[in-house]
C-alpha positions as CSV (number, residue, x, y, z in Angstrom):
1,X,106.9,239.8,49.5
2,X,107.2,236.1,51.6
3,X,105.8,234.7,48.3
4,X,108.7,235.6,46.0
5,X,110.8,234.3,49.4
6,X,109.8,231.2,48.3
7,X,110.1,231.2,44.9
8,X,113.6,232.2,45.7
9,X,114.4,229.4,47.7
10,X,112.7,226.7,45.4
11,X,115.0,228.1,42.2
12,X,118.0,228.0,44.6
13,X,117.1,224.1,45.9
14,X,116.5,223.0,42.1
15,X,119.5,221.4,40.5
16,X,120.4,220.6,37.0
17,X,120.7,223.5,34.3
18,X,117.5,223.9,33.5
19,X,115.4,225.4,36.0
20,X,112.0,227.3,36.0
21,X,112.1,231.2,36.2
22,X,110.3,233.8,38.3
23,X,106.8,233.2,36.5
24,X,107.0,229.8,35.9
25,X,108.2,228.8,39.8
26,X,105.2,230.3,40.6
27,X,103.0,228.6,37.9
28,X,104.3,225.3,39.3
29,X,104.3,225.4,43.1
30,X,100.2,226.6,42.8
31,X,99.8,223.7,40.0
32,X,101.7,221.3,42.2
33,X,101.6,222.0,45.6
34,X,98.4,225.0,45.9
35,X,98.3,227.9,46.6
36,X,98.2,228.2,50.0
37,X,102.2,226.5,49.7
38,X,103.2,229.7,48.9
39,X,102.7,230.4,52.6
40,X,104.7,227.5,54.1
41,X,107.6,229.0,56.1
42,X,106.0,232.3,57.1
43,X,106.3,232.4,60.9
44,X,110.7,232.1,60.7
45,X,111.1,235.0,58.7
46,X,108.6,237.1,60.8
47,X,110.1,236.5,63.5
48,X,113.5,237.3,62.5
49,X,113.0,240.4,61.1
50,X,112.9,242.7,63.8
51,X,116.3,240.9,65.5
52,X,117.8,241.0,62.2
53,X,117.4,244.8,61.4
54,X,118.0,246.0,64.5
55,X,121.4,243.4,65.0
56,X,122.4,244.9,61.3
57,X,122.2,249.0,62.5
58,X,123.5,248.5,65.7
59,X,126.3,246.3,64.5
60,X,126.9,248.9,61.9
61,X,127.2,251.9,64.3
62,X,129.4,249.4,66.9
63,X,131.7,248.7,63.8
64,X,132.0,252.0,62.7
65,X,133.0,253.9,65.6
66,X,135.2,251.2,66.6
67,X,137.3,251.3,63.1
68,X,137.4,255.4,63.1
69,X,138.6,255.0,66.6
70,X,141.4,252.5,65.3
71,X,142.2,254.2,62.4
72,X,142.3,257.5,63.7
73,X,140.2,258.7,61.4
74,X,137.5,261.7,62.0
75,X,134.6,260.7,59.2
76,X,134.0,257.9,57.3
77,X,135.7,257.0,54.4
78,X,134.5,254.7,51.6
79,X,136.9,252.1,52.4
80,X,135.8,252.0,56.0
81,X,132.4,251.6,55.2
82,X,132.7,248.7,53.0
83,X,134.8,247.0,56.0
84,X,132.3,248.3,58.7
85,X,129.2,247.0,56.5
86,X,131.0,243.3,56.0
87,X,132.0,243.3,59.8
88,X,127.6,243.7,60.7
89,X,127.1,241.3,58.2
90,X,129.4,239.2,59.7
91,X,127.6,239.9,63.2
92,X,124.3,239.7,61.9
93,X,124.6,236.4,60.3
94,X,124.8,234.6,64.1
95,X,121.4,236.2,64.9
96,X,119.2,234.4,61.8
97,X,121.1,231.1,61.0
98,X,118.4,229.0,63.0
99,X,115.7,230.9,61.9
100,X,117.3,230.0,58.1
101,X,117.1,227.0,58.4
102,X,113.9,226.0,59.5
103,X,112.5,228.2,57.0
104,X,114.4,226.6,54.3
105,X,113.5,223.3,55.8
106,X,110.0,224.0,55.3
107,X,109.9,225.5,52.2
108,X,111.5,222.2,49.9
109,X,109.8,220.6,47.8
110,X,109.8,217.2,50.1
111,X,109.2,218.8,52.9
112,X,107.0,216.7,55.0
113,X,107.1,218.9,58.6
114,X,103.9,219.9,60.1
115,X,105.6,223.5,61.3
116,X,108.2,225.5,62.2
117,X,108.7,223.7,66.1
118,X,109.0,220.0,64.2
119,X,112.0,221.4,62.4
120,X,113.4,222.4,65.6
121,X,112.5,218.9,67.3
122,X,113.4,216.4,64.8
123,X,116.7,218.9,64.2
124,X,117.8,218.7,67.8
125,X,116.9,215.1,68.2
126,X,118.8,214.0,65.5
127,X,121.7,216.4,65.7
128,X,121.6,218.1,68.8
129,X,121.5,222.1,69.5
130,X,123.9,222.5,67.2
131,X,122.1,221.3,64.5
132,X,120.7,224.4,64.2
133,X,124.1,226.1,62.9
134,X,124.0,224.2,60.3
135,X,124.8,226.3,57.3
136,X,126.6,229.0,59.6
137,X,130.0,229.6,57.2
138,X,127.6,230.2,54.6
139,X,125.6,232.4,56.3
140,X,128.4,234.5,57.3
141,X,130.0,234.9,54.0
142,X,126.2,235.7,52.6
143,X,125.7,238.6,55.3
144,X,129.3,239.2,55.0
145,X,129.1,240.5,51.9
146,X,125.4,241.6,51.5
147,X,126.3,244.5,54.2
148,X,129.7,245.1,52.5
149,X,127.7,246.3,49.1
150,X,125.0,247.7,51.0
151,X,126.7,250.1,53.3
152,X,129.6,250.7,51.0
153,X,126.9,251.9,48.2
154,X,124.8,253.9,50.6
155,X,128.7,256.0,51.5
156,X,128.9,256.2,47.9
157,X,125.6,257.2,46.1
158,X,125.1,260.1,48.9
159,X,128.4,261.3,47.7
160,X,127.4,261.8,44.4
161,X,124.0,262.8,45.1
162,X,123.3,266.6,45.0
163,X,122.8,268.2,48.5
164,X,119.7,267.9,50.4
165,X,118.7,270.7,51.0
166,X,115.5,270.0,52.9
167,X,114.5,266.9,55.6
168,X,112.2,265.6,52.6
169,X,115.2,266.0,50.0
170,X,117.3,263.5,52.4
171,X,114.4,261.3,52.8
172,X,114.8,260.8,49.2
173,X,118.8,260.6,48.8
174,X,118.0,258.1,51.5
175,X,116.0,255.9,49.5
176,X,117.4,256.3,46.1
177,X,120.9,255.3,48.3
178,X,119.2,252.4,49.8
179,X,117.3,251.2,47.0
180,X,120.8,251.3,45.1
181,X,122.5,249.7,48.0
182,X,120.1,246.5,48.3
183,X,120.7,246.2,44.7
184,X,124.4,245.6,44.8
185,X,124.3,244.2,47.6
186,X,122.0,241.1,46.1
187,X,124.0,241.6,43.4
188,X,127.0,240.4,45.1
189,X,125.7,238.1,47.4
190,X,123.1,235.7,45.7
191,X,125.9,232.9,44.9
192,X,126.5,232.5,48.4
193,X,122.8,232.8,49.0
194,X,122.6,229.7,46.6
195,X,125.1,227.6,48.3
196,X,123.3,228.3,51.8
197,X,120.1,227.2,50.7
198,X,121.9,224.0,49.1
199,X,123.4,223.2,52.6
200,X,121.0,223.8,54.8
201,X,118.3,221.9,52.6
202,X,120.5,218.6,52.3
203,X,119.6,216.1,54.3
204,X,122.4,214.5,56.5
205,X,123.4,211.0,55.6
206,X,125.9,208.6,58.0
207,X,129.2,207.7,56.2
208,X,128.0,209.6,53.1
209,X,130.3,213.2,52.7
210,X,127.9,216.4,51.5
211,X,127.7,217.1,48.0
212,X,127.8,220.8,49.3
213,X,129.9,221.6,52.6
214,X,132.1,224.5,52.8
215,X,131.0,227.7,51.0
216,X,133.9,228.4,48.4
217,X,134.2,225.0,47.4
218,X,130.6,224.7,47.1
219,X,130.4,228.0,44.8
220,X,132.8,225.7,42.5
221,X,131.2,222.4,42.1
222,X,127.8,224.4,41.2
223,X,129.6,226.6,38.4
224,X,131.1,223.2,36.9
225,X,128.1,221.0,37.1
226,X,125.5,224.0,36.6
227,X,126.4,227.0,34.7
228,X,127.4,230.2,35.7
229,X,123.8,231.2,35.6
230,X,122.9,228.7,38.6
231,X,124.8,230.8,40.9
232,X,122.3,233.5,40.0
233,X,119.0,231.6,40.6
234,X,116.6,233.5,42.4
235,X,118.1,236.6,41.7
236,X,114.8,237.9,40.3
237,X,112.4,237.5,43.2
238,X,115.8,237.8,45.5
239,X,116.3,241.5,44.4
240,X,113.0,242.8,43.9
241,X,112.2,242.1,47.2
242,X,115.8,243.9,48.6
243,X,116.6,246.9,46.5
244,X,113.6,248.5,47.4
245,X,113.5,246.7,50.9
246,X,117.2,248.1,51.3
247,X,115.6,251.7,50.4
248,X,113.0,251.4,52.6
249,X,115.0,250.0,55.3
250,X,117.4,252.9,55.2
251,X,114.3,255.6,55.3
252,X,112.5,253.8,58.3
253,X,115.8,253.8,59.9
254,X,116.9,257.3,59.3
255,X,113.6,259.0,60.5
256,X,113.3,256.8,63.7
257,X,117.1,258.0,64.4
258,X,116.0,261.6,63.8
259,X,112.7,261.2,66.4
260,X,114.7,259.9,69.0
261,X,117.7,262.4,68.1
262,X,115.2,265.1,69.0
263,X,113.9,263.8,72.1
264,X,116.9,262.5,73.5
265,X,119.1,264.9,72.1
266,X,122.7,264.3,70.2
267,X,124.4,263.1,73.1
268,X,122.6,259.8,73.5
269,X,122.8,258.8,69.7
């Protein structure tokens, strides 16, 4: 999985038209670089994960009872998912900007730092705490919409989905939901995926303007200079990692729910 991570990022970071795909990122970075570069950038992403999922859910289930509560609504409609989902993406994105970075800082190309707590350092030093935002707007819109497809997919493929009839039948609708979810999801969001990776592997010059700042007008200097296709690079490794990741996601999350429904009871969840 953290190996197609970085092939991900490396297609994103490479400019110009052409650009390598899937197999041949990988051909390159072992040819280049070795093997063991595939690696580089592990430990940020490790330890974001558990934050992450658990600040998506519980952002989720905040946002959700807070907009049927607005609305007046008594179930969940498709509309409110969608809104709910963007709103936890929106939370979530605040949780795993610093971790971004660093992992994006150590997977360029040029990279030249020795670990994870050198990004930090030299990223502080030179532009203080906040120098770990960098890349937040992008972020957001990224999570923003990621959440959006997922949870707005996950409302709609269990509606069309035939009844489950049986804990291992919604198991499955679970998945195939999730799965489907992840898909759109990437789907939606890997332009602005692209645009974060450009920001937050730039390297900050005084007096000199970023080539890529703000997220929207970032999304339009690519598409003239690249190609429609360069908003899509890394899409590959990108969603064969998360549509079944989104699947799985869902299941894991779903059966935990269900343990601690029966030992707590429905009250406390």
């Amino acid at each position: 999985m953290f190996r197609r991570e970085q092939v991900k990022t490396r297609m994103q970071l490479e400019t110009g038209k052409s650009q390598h795909g899937l197999i041949g990122s990988f051909q390159s970075i072992i040819k280049e670089e070795g093997f063991g570069r595939l690696y580089r950038g592990l430990v940020p992403p490790l330890l974001l994960e558990a934050p992450k999922r658990a600040t998506k859910f519980a952002a989720n289930d905040f946002w959700g009872k807070t907009y049927l509560k607005l609305t007046g609504e008594s179930k969940m409609t498709q509309q409110l998912s969608i809104l709910t989902g963007c709103s936890a993406g929106a939370t979530e994105s605040f949780v795993v900007v610093p971790f971004e970075l660093v992992k994006i800082k150590l997977q360029d190309k040029m990279s030249t730092y020795s670990g994870p707590m050198e990004v930090v350092r030299q990223v502080i030093r030179k532009e203080g705490v906040l120098g770990l935002y960098v890349g937040m707007e992008a972020t957001f819109w990224r999570h923003f919409w990621w959440n959006g497809g997922y949870f707005g997919c996950i409302f709609q493929v269990r509606g069309l989905l035939p009844k489950a009839e049986s804990a291992q039948a919604r198991l499955m609708n679970d998945l195939i939901a999730g799965t489907v979810g992840g898909f759109v999801g990437t789907a939606i969001n890997t332009p602005f995926d692209v645009v974060k990776s450009r920001i937050q592997g730039s390297t900050k010059q005084a007096g000199v303007v970023p080539k890529y700042n703000w997220t929207y007008p970032a999304l339009v200097t690519i598409f003239r200079e690249e190609g429609p296709a360069a908003l899509y690079k890394g899409f590959v490794p990108k969603v064969l990692r998360l549509a079944p990741g989104g699947g799985v996601l869902l299941l894991v999350v779903e059966v935990t729910l269900n343990l601690f429904r029966q030992a707590l009871g429905p009250p406390y969840l």
